[in-house]
C-alpha positions in Angstrom: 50.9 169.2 111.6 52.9 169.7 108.4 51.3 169.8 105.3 51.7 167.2 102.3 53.6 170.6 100.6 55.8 171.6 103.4 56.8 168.0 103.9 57.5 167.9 99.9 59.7 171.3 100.3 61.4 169.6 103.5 62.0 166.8 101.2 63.9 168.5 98.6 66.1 170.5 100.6 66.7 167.8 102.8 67.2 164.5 102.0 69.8 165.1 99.2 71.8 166.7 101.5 71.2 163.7 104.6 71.8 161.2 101.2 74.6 163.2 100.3 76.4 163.1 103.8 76.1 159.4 104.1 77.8 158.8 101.2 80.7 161.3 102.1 81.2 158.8 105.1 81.3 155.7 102.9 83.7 157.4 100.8 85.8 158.5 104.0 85.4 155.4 105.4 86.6 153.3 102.6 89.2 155.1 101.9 90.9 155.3 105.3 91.0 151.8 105.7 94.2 152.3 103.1 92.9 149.0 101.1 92.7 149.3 97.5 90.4 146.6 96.8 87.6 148.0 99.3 88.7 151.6 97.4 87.5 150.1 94.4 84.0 148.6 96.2 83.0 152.1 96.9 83.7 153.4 93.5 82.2 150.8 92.2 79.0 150.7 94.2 78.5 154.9 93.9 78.4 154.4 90.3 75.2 151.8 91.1 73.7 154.5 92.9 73.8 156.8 89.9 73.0 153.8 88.0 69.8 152.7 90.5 68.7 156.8 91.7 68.2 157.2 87.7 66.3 153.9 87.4 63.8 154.7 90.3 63.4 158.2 88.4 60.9 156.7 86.3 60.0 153.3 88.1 60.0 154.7 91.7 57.2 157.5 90.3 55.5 155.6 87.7 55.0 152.4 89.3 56.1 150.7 85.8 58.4 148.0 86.3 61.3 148.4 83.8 63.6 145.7 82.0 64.9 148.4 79.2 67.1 150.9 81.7 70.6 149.0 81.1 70.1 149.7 77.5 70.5 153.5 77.8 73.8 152.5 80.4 74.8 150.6 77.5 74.1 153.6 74.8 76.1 155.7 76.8 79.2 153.3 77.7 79.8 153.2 74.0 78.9 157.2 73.4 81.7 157.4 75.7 84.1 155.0 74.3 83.6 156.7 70.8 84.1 160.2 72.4 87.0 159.5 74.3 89.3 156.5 72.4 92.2 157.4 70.8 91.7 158.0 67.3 94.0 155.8 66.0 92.6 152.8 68.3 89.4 153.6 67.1 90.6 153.2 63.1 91.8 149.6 64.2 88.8 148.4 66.7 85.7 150.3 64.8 86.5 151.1 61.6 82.9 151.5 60.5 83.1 154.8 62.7 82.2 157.7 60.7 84.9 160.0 59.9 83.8 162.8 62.7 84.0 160.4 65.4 86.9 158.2 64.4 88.8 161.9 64.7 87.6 162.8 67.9 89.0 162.8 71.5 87.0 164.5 73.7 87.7 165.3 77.6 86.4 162.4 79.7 83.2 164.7 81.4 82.0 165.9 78.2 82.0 162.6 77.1 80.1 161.0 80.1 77.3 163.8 79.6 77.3 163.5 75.6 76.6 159.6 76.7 73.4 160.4 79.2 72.2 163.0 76.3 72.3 160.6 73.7 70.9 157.7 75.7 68.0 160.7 77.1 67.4 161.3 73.5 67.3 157.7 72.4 64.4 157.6 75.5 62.3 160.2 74.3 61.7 158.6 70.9 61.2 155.2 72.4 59.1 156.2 74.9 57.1 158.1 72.5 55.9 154.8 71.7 56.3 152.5 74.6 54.6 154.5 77.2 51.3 154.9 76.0 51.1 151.4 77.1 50.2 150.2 80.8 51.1 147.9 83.6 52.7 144.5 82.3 52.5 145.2 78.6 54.5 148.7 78.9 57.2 146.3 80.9 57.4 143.5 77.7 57.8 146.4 75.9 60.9 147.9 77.8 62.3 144.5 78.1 61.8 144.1 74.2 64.0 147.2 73.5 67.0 146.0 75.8 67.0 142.8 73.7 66.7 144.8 70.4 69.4 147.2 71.7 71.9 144.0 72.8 71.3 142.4 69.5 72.0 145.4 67.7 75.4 146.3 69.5 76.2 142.6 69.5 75.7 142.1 65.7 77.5 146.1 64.7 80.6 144.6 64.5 82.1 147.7 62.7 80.5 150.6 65.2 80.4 148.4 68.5 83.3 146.0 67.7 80.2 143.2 68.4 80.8 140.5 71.0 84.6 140.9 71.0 85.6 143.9 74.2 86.2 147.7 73.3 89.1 147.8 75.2 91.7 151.1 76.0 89.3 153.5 77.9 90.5 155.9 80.2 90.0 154.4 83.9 89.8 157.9 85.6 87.0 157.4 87.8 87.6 157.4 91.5 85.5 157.4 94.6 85.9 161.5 94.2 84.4 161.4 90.8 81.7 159.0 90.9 80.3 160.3 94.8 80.0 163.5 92.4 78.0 162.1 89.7 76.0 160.1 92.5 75.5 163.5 94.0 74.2 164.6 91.6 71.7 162.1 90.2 70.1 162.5 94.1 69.8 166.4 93.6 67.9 166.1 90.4 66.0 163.1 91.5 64.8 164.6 94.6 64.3 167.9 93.0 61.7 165.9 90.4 60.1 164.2 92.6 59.0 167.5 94.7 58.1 169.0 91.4 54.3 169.5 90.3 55.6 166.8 87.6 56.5 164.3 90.2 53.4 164.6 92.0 51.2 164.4 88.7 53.2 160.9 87.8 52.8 159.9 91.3 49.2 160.5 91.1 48.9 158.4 88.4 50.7 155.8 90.2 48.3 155.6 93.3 45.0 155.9 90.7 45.0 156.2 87.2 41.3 156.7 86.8 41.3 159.6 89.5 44.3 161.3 88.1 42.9 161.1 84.6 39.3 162.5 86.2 42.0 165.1 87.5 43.1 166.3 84.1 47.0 164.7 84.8 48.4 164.0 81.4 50.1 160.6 82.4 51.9 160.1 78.9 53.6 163.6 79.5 54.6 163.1 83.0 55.6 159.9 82.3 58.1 160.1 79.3 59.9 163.3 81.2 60.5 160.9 83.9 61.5 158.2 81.1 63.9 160.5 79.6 65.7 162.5 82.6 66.3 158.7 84.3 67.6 157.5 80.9 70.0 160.6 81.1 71.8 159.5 84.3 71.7 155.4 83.2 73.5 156.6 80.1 75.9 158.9 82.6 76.3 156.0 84.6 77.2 153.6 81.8 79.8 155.9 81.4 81.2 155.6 84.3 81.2 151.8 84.5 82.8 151.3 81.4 85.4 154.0 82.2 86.1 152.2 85.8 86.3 148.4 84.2 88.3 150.2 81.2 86.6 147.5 79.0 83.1 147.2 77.6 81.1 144.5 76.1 77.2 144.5 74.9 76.5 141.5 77.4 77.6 143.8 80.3 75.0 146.2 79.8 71.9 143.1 80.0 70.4 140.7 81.8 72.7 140.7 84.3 72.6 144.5 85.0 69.0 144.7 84.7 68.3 141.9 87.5 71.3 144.0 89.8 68.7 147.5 89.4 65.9 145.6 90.4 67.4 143.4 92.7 69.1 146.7 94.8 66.1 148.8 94.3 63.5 146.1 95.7 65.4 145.4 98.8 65.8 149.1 99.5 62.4 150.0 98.2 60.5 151.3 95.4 58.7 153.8 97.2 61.5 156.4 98.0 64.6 158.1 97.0 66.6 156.7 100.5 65.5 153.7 99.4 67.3 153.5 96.5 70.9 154.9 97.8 70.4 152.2 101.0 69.4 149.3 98.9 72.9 149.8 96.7 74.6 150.6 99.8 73.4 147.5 101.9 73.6 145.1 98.9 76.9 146.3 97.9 78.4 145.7 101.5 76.9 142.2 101.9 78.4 140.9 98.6 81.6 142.6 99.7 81.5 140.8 102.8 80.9 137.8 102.1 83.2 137.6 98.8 86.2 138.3 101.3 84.4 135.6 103.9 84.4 133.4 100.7 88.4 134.1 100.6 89.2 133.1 104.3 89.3 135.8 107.0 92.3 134.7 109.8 91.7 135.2 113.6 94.8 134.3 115.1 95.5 131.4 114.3 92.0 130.0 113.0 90.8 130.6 109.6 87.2 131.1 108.8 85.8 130.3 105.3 82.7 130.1 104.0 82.2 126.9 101.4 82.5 128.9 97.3 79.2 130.0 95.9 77.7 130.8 100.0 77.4 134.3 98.4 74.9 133.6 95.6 73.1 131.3 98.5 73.1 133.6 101.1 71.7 136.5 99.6 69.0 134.9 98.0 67.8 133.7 101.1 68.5 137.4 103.2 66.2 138.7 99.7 63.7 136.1 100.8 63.2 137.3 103.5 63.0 141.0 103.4 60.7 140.7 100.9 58.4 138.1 103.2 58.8 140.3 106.5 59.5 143.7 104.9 57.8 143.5 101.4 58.1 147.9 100.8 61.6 147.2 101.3 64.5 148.1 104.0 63.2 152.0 103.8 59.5 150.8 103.8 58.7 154.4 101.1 60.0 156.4 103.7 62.5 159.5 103.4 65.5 160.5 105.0 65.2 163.9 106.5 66.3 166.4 108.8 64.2 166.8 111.8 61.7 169.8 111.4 62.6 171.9 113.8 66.2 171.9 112.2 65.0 173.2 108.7 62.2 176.3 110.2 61.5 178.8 108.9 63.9 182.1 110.5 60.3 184.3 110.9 58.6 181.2 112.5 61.1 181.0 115.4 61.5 185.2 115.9 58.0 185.9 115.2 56.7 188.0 118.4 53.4 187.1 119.9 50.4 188.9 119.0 47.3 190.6 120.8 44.1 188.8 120.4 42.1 190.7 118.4 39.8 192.7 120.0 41.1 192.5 123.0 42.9 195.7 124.6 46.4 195.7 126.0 
């Protein structure tokens, strides 16, 4: 039988590379039905997955329920837009803009990263202060900075252009780029929660009191996990505004926050897979039933479903996962490569050896 260790290390090595494949074949898929529109669904929904495989990061390990994560994928949209507008557009649309920043015109990738640093940055010193709190109070407390955060960007009418669109960003992101920045986001988050860090926070999850009896510092364990999933919110924030082209500060709230929770729930809290399958399920469904909405023709009979089915139909399949299958589609479990698939080389060419004691 494998150890809790070995099936950690199979983890890591495994199931960002099984994660990784299945979104290849999304993206493969999506694209060689030639449609534009279901081009743009899959670009649009592997920028989720950054947005939701940063999220679970922290909630995912900690166990604390967060309302404050589309803050930082605001932070970073407008990092982004500053880093990356044309100069002259931003003298017209932000001219309270600093000098520095009204000049600059960064490349779109350096821009996107700048965004998750700054909004990684703005986590640490939040979190500083947020998470030495607990359970329902530590989640008021997130939920209080994404409303400070809104009215702030709303009310910075010189810096954030306020309730009126920032409008003129670069739409370069493809199904290519954002599988990349997806990718990625699974790499890291696998490779943290295999670390000695992950564990810890896990740990505390599962029982504060033993953990603490342990000597696990929860506060440290949990505002590394705070800040590296604020890093790839703000990346993905990024990416969202550069896909629309267009940002507002009521993109980045309530809205947002309920489509995290809402995609991470379904596919469940308790793993990594569940994550990337709860995006990927929801994603399709809403898809589906948007171009149902539309009319679909077979022959000569069209089928439509009556408008605003969608909004009723998922609520009710949500209903119902969450009655029959309450840990979610994944239930906490992992995608990974069988065992015997991953062994070690000396395992499988080791020679047998004589009993000892025993003569030949």
């Amino acid at each position: 039988m494998a150890s809790p260790h070995m099936i950690r290390r199979r983890m890591a090595a495994t199931t960002p590379l099984v994660l990784a494949l299945l979104l290849l074949a999304f993206v493969l898929v999506a694209l060689s039905l030639g449609d534009r529109a279901i081009a743009r669904m899959a670009a649009e929904t592997l920028i989720r997955v950054t947005l939701v495989v940063g999220f679970w990061i922290f909630v995912g390990n900690s166990g604390v329920v967060s309302f404050g994560h589309a803050a930082f994928a605001c932070i970073g949209a407008y990092v982004s837009a500053w880093a990356t507008l044309k100069p002259e557009m931003k003298a017209t649309l932000l001219p309270g803009l600093p000098d520095a920043i009204t000049a600059a015109h960064w490349h779109v990738l350096p821009a996107a990263v700048a965004g998750g640093i700054v909004a990684a940055l703005v986590a640490l010193l939040t979190g500083a202060a947020i998470l030495r709190l607990s359970g329902i109070a530590a989640s008021i407390a997130t939920f209080a900075f994404l409303a400070m955060v809104n009215t702030i960007w709303a009310n910075w009418t010189p810096v954030t252009g306020g309730t009126s669109s920032v409008v003129g960003l670069d739409r370069y992101v493809t199904p290519w780029v954002a599988l990349a920045w997806a990718v990625a986001a699974i790499l890291i988050a696998a490779l943290h929660a295999a670390s000695a860090s992950g564990l810890a926070l896990r740990a505390t999850r599962e029982d504060e009191v033993a953990a603490a009896a342990s000597g696990i510092d929860r506060y440290r364990h949990r505002l590394l996990a705070y800040t590296l999933s604020a890093f790839f919110c703000g990346a993905g924030g990024a990416l969202m505004g550069h896909f629309i082209g267009v940002i507002n500060p009521d993109g980045f709230y309530l809205s947002l926050t309920f489509l995290l929770l809402a995609m991470l729930v379904l596919g469940g809290v308790g793993s990594l897979s569940g994550a990337v399958v709860g995006v990927l399920a929801l994603s399709i469904a809403v898809e589906g039933l948007v171009r149902l909405e539309k009319g679909v023709s077979f022959g000569a009979v069209t089928f439509s479903l009556p408008p605003g089915s969608q909004e009723i139909i998922l609520a009710i399949a949500m209903i119902l996962i969450l009655i029959f299958r309450p840990a979610g589609l994944m239930a906490g479990r992992e995608v990974m490569l069988p065992a015997r698939w991953v062994a070690r080389p000396d395992a499988t060419n080791r020679e047998p050896t004589q009993p000892t004691g025993e003569t030949p």
